[in-house]
N, CA and C atoms as an extended XYZ file, in Angstrom:
525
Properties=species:S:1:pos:R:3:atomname:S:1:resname:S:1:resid:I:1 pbc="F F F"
N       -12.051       15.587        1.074 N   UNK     1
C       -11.062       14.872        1.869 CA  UNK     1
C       -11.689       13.601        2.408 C   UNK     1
N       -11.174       12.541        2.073 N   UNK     2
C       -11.650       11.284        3.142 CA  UNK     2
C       -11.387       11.045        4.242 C   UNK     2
N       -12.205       10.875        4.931 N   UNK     3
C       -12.201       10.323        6.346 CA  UNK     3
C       -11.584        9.013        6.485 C   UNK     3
N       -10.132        9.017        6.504 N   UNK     4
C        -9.453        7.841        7.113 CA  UNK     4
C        -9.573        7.168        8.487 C   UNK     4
N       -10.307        7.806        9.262 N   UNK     5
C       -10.096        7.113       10.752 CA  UNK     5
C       -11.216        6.693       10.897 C   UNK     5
N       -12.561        6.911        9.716 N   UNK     6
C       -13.521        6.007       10.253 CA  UNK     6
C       -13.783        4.708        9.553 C   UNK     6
N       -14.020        3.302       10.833 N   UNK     7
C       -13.347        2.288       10.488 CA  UNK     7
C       -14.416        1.593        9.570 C   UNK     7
N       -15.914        2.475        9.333 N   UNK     8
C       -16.595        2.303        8.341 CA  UNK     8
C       -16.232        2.240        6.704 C   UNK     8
N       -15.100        3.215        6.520 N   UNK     9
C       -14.813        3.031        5.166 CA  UNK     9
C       -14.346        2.150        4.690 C   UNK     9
N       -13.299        1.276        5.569 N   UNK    10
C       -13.119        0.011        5.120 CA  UNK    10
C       -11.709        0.436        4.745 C   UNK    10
N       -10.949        1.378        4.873 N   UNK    11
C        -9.815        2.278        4.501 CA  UNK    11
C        -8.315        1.438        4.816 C   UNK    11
N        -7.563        1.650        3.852 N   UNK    12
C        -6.635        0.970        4.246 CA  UNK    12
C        -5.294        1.941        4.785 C   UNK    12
N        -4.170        1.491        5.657 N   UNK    13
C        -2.986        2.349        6.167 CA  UNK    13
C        -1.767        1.945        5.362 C   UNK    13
N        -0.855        2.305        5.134 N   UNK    14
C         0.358        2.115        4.546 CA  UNK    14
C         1.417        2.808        5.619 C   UNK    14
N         2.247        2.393        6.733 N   UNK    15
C         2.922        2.955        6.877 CA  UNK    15
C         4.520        2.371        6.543 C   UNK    15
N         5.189        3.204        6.238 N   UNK    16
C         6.858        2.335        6.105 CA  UNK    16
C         7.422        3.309        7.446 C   UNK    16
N         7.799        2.407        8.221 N   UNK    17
C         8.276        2.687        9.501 CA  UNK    17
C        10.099        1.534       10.054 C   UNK    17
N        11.087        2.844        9.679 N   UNK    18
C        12.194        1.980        9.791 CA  UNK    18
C        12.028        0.752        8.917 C   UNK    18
N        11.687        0.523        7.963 N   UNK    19
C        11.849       -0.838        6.794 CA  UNK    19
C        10.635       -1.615        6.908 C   UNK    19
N         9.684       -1.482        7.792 N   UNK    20
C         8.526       -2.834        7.621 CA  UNK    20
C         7.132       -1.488        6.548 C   UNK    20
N         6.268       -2.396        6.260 N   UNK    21
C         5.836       -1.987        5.216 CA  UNK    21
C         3.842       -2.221        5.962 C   UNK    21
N         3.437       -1.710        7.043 N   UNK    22
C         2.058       -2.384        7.680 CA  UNK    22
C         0.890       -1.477        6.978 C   UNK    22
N         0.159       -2.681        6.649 N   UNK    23
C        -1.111       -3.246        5.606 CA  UNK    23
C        -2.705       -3.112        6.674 C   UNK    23
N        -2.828       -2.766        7.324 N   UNK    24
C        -4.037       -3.127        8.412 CA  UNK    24
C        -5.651       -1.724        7.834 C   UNK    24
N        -6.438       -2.860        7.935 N   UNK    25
C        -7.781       -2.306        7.652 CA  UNK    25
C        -8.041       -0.793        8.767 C   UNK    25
N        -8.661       -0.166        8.761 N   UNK    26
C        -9.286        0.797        9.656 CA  UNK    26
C        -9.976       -0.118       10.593 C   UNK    26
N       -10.788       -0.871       10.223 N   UNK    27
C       -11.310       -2.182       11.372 CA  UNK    27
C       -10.832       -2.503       12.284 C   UNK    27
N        -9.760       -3.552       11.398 N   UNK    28
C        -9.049       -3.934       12.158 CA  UNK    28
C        -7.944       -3.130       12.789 C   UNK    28
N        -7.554       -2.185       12.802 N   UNK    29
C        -6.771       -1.102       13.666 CA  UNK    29
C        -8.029       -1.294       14.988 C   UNK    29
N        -9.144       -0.219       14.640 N   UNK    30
C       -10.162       -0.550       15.990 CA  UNK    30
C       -10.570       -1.519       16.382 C   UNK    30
N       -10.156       -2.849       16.041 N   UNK    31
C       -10.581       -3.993       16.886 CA  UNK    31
C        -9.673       -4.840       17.627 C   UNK    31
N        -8.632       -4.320       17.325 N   UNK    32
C        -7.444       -4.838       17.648 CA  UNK    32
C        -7.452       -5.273       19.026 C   UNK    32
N        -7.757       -6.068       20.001 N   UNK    33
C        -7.585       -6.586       21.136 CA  UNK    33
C        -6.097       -7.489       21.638 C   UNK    33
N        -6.056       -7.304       22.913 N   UNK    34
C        -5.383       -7.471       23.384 CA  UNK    34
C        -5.240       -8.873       23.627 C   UNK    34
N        -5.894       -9.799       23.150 N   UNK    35
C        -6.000      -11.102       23.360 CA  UNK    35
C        -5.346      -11.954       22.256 C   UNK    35
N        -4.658      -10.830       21.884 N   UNK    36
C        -3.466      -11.350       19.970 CA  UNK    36
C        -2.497      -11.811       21.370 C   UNK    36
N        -1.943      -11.143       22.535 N   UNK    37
C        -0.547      -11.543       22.725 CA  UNK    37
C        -0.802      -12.388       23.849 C   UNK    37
N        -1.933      -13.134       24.307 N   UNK    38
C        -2.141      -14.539       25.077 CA  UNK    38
C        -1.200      -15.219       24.359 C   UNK    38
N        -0.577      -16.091       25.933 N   UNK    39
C         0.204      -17.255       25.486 CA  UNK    39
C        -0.071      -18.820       24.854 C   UNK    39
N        -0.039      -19.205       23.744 N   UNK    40
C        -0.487      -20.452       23.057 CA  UNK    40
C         0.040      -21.787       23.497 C   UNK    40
N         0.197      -22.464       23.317 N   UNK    41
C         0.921      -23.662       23.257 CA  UNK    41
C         1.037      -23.912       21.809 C   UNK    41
N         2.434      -24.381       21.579 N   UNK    42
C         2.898      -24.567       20.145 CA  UNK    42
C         1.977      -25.243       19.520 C   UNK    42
N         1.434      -26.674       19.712 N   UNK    43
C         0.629      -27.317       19.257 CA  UNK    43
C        -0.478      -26.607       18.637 C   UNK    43
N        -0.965      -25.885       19.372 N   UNK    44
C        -2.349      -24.720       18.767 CA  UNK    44
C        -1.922      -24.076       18.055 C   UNK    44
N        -0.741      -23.338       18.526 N   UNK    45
C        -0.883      -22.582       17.297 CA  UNK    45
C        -0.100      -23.272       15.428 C   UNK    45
N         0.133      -24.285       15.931 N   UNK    46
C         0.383      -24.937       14.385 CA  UNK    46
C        -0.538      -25.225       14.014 C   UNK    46
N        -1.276      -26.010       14.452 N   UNK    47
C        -2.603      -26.393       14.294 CA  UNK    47
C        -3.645      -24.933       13.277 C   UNK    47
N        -3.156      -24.326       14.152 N   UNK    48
C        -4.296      -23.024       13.668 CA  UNK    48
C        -3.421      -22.492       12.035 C   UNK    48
N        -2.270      -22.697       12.227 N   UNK    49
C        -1.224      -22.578       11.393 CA  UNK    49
C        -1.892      -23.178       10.095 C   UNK    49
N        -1.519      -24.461       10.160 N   UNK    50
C        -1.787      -25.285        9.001 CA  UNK    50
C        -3.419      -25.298        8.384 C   UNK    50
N        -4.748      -25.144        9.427 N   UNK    51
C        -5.763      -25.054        9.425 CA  UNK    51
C        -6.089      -23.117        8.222 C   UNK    51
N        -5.273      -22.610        8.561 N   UNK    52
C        -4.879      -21.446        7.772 CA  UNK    52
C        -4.397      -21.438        5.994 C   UNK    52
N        -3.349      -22.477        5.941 N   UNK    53
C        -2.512      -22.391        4.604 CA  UNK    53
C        -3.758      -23.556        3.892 C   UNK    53
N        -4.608      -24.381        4.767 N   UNK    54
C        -5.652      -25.185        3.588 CA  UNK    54
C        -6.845      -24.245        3.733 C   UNK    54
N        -7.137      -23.431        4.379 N   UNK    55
C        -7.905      -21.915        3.396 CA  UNK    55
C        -7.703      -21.080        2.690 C   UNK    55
N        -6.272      -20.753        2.399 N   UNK    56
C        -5.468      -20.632        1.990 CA  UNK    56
C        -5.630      -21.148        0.163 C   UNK    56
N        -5.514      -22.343        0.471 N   UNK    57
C        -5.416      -23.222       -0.803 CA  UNK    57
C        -6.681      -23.181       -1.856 C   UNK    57
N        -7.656      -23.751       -0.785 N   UNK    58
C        -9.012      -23.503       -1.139 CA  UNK    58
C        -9.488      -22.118       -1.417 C   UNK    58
N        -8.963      -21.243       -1.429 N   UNK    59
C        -9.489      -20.008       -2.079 CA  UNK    59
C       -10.697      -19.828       -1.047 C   UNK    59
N       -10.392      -19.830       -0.154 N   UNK    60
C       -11.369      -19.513        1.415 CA  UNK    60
C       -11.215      -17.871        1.625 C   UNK    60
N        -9.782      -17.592        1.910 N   UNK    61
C        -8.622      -16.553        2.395 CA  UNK    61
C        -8.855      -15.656        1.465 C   UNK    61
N        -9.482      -15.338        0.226 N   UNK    62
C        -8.897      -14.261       -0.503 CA  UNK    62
C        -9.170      -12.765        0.183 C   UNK    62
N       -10.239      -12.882        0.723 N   UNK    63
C       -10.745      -11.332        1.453 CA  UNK    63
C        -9.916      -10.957        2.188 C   UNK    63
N        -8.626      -11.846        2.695 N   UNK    64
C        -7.852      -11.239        3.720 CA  UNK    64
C        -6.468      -10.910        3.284 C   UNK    64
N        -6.269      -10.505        2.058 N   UNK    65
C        -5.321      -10.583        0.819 CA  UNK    65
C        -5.778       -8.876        0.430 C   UNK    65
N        -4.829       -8.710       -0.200 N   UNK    66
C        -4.773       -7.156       -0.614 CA  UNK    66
C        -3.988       -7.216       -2.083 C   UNK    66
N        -4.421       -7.159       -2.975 N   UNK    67
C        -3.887       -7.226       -4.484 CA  UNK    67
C        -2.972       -5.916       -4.544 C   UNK    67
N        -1.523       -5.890       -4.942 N   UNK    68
C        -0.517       -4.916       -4.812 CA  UNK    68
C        -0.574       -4.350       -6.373 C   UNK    68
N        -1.417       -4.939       -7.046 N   UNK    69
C        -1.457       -4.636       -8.579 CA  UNK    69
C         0.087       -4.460       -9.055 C   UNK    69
N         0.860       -5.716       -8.776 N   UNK    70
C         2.100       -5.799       -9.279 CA  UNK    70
C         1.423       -7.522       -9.466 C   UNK    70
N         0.939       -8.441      -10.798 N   UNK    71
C         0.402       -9.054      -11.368 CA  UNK    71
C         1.572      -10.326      -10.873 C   UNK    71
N         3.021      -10.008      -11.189 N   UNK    72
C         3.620      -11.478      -10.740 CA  UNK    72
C         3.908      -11.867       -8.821 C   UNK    72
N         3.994      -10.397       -8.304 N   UNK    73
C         4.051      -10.682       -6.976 CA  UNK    73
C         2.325      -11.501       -6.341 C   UNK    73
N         1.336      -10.868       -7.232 N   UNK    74
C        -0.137      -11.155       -6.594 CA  UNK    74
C        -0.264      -12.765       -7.100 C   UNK    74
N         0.094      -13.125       -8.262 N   UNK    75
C         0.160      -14.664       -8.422 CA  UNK    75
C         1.304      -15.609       -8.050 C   UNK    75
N         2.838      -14.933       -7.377 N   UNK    76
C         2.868      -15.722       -6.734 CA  UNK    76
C         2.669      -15.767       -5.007 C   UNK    76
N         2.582      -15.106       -4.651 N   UNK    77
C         2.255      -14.959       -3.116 CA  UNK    77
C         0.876      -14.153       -2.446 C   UNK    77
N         0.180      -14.069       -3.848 N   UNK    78
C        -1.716      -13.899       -3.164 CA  UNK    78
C        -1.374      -12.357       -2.796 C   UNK    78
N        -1.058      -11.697       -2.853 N   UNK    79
C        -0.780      -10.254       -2.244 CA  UNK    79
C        -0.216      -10.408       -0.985 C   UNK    79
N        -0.685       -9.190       -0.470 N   UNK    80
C        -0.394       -8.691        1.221 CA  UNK    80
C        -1.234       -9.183        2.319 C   UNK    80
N        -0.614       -9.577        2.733 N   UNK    81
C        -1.626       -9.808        4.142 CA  UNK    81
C        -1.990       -9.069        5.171 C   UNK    81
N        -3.358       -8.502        4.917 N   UNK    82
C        -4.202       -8.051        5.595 CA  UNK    82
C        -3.977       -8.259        7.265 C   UNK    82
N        -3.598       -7.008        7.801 N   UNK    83
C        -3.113       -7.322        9.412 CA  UNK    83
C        -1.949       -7.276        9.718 C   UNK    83
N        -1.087       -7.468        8.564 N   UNK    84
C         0.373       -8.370        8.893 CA  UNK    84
C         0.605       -7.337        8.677 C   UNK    84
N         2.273       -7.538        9.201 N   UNK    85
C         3.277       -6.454        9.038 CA  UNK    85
C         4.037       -7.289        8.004 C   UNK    85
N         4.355       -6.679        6.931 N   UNK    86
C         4.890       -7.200        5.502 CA  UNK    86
C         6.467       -6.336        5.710 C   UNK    86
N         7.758       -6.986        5.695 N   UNK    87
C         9.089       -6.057        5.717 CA  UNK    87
C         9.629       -6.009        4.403 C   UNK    87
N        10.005       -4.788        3.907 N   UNK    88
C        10.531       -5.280        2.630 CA  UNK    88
C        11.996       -4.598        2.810 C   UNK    88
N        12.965       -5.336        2.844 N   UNK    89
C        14.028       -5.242        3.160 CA  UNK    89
C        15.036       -5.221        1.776 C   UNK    89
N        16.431       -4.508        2.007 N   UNK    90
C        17.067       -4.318        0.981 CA  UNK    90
C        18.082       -3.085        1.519 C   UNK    90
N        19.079       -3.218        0.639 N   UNK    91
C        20.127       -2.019        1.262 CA  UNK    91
C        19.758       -0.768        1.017 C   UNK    91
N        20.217        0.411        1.044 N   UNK    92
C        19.850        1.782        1.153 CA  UNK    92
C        19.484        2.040       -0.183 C   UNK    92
N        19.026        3.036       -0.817 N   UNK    93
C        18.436        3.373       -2.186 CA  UNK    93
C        18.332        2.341       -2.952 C   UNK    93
N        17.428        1.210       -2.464 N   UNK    94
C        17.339        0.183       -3.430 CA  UNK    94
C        16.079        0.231       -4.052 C   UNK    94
N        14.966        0.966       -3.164 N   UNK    95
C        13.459        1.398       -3.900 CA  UNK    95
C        12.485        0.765       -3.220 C   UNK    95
N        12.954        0.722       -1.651 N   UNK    96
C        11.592        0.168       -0.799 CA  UNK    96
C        10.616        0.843       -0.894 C   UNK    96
N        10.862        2.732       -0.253 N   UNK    97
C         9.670        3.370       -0.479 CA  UNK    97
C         9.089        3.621       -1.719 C   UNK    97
N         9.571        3.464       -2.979 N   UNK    98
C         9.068        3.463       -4.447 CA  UNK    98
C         7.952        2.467       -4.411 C   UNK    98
N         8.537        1.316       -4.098 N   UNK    99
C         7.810       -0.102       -4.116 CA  UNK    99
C         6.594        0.205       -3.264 C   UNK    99
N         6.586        0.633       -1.839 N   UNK   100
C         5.628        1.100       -1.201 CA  UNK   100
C         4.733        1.671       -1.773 C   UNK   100
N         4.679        3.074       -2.339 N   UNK   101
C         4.357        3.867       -2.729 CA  UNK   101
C         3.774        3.255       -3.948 C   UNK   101
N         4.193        2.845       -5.198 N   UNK   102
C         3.660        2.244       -6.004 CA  UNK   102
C         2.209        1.159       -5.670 C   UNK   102
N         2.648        0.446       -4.279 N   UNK   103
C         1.585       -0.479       -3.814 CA  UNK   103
C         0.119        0.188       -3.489 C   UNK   103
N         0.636        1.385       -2.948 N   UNK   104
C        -0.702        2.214       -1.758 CA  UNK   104
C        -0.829        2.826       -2.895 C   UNK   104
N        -0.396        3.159       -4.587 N   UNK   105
C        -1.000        3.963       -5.054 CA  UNK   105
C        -1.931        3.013       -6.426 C   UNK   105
N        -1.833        1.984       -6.325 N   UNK   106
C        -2.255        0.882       -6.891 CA  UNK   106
C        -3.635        0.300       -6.599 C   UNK   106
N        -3.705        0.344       -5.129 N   UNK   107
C        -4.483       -0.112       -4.290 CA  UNK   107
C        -5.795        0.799       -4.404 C   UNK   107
N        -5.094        2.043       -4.464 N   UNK   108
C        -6.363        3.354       -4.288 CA  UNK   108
C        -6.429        3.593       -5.137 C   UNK   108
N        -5.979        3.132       -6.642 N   UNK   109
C        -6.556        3.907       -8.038 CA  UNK   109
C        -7.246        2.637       -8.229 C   UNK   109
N        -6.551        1.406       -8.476 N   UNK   110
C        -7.163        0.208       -9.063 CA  UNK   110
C        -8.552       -0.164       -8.469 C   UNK   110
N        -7.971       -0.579       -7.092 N   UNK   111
C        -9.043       -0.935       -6.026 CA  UNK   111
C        -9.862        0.164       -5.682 C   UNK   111
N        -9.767        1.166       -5.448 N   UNK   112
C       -10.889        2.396       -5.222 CA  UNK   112
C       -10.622        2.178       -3.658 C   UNK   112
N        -9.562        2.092       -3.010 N   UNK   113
C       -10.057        1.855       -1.589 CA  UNK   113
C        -9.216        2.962       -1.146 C   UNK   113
N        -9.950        3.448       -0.125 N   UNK   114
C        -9.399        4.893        1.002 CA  UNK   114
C        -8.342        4.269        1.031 C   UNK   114
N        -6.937        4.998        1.001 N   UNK   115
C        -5.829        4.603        1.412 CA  UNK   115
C        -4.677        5.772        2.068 C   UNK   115
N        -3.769        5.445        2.971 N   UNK   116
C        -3.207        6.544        3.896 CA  UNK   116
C        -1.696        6.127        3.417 C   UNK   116
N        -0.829        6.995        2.817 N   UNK   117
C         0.367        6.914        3.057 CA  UNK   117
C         1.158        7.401        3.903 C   UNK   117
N         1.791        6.763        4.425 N   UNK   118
C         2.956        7.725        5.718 CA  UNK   118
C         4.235        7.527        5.153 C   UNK   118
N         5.324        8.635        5.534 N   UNK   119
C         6.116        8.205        5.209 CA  UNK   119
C         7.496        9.145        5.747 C   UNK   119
N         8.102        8.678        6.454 N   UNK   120
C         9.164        9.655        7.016 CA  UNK   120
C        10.213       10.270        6.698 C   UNK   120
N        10.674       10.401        5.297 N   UNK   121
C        11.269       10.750        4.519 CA  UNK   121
C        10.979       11.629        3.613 C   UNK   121
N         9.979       11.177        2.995 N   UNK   122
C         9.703       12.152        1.290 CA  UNK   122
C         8.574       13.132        1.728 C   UNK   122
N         8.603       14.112        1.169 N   UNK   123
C         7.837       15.001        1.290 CA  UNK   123
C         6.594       14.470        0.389 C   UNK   123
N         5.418       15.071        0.984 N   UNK   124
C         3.804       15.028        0.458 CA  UNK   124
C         4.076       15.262       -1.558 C   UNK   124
N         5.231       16.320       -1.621 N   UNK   125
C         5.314       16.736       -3.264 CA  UNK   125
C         5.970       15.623       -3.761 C   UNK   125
N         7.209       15.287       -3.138 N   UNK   126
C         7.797       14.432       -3.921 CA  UNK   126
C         6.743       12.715       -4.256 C   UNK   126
N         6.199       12.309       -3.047 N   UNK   127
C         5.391       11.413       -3.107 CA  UNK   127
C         3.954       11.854       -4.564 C   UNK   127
N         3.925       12.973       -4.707 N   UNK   128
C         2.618       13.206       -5.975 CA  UNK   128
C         3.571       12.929       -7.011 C   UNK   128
N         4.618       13.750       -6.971 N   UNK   129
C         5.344       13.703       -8.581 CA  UNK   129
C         5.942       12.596       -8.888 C   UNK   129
N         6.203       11.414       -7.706 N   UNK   130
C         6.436        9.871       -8.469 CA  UNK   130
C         4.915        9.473       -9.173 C   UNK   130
N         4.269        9.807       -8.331 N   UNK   131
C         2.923        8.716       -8.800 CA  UNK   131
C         2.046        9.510      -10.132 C   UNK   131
N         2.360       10.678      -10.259 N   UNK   132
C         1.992       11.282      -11.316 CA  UNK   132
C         3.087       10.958      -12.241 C   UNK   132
N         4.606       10.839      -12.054 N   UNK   133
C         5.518       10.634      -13.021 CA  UNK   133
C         4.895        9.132      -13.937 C   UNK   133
N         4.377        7.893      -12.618 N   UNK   134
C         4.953        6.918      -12.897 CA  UNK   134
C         3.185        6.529      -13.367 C   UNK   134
N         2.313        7.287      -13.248 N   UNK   135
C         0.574        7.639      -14.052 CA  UNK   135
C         0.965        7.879      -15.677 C   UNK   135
N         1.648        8.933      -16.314 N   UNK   136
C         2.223        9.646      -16.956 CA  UNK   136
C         3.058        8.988      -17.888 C   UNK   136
N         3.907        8.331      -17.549 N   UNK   137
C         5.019        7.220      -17.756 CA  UNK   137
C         6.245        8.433      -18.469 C   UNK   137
N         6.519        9.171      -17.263 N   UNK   138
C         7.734       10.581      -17.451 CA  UNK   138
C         8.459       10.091      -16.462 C   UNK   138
N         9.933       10.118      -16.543 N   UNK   139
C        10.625       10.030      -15.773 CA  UNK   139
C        10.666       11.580      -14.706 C   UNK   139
N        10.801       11.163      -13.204 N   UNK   140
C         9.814       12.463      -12.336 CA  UNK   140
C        11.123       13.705      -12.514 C   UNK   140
N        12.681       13.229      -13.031 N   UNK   141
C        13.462       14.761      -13.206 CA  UNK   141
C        13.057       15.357      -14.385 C   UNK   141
N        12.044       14.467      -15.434 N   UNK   142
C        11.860       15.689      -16.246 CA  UNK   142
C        10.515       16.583      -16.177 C   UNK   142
N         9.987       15.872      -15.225 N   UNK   143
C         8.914       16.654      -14.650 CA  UNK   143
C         9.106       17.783      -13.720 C   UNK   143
N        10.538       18.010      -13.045 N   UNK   144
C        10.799       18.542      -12.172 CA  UNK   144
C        11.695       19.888      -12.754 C   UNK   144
N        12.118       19.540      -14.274 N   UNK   145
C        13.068       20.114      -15.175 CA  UNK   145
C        12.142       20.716      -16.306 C   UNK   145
N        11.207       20.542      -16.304 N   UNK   146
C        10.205       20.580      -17.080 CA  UNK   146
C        10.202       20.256      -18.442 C   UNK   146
N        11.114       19.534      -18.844 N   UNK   147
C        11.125       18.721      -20.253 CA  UNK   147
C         9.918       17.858      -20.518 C   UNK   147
N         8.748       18.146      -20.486 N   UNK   148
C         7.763       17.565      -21.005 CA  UNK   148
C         7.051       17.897      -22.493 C   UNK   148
N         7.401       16.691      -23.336 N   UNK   149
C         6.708       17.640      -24.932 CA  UNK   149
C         5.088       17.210      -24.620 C   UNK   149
N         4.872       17.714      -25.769 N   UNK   150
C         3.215       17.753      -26.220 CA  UNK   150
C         2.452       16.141      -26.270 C   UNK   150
N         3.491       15.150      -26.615 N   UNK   151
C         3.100       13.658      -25.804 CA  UNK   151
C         2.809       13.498      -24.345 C   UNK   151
N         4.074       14.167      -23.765 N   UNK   152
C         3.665       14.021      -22.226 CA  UNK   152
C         2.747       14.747      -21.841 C   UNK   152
N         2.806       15.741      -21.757 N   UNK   153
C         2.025       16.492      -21.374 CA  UNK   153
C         0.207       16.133      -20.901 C   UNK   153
N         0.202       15.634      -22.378 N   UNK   154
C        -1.545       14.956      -22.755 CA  UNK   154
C        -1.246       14.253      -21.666 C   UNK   154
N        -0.480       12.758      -21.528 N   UNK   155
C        -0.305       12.243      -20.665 CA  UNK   155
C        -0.525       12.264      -19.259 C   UNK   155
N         0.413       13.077      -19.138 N   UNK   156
C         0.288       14.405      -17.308 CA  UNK   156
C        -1.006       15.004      -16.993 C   UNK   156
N        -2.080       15.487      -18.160 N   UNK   157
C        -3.077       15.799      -17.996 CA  UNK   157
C        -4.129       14.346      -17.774 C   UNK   157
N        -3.715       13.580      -18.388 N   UNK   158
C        -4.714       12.278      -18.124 CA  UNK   158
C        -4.703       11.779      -16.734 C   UNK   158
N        -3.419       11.473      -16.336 N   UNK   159
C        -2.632       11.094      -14.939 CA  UNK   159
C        -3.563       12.295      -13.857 C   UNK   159
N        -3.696       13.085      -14.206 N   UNK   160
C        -4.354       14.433      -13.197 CA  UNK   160
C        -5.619       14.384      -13.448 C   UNK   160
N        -6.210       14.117      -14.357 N   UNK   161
C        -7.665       13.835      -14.106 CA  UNK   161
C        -7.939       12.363      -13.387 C   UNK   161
N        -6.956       11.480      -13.668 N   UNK   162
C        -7.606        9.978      -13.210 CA  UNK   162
C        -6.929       10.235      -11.112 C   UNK   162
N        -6.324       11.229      -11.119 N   UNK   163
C        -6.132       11.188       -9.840 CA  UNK   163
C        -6.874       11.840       -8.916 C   UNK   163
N        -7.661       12.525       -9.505 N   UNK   164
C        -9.135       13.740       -8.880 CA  UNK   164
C       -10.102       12.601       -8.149 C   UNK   164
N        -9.995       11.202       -8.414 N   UNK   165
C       -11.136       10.799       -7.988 CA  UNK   165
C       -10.365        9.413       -7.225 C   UNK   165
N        -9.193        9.941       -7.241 N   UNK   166
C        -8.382        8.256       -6.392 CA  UNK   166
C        -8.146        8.867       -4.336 C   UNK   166
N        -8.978        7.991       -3.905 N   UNK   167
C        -8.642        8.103       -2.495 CA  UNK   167
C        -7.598        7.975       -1.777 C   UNK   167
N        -6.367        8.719       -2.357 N   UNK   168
C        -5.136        8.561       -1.992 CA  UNK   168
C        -4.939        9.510       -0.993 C   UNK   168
N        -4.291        9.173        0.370 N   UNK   169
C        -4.046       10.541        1.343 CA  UNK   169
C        -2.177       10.270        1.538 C   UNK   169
N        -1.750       10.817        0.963 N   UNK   170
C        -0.826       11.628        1.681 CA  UNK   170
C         0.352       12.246        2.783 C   UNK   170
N         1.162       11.450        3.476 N   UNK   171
C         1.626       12.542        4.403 CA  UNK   171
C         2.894       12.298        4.968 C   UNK   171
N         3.617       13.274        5.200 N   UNK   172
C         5.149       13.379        5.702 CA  UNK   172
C         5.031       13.470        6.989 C   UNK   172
N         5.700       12.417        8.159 N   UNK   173
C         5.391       12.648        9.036 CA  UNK   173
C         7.057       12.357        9.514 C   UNK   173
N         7.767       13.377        9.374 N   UNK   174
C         9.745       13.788        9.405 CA  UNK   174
C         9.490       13.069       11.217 C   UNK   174
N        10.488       12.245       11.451 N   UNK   175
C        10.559       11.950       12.820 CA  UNK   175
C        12.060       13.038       13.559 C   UNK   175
């Protein structure tokens, strides 16, 4: 089991909470000070603004970027931002938590990085059998129906070995 709460691993959180989608290091969770909600003067903070998007440019910024291993979202908008609260908005069953889920499971197979899913809806099973469906490339009712031939199957077995060693955690937390 990995140790998600220590801010040594470098671990990342995924929670989808009511529609926003937050990206924040284990670090930065514990470093988080209270000196984010001091009052600025506009001027500064544009300043700091614009001083941002030309590191940004310059390929300064990438460490603070999170690759979603979705190849056209990461080239055009650099990934996720690290810290930020990212919303991904859309009407009801349109596939936010899919999209989620796909991201945090991307992150921790591709990237190798500790990663925490939350999620207030889907159960811990249903969250394995997308990401094994979508490892697999089975649609997850016939995994659930058990229509899998001797193609898939191999498949399903590959998907289950490459997931033995992905730091993916897990968890239903029903409000």
């Amino acid at each position: 089991m990995v140790d998600l709460l220590n801010p040594g691993l470098g671990g990342l959180i995924f929670a989808i909470l009511l529609g926003d989608l937050t990206v924040m290091s284990l670090t930065e969770i514990s470093n988080f000070k209270a000196s984010n909600s001091e009052p600025r003067l506009l001027s500064q903070a544009a300043q700091e603004f614009l001083s941002q998007v030309q590191n940004i440019l310059r390929g300064f910024d990438r460490d603070n970027w999170l690759k979603t291993g979705f190849r056209d979202f990461d080239t055009s908008f650099g990934g996720l931002r690290l810290g930020r609260v990212t919303t991904l908005a859309s009407a009801p069953s349109m596939g936010r938590s899919a999209l989620a889920l796909n991201i945090a499971s991307n992150v921790a197979i591709a990237g190798k990085l500790p990663t925490l899913y939350l999620s207030l809806e889907m159960s811990v099973e249903k969250m394995a059998a997308r990401i094994l469906g979508q490892l697999a490339e089975i649609e997850v009712h016939n995994l659930y129906d058990g229509q899998v031939d001797l193609a898939h199957d191999q498949m399903l077995g590959m998907a289950i070995e490459r997931i033995k060693i992905t730091p993916l955690s897990l968890q239903h937390c029903p409000y």
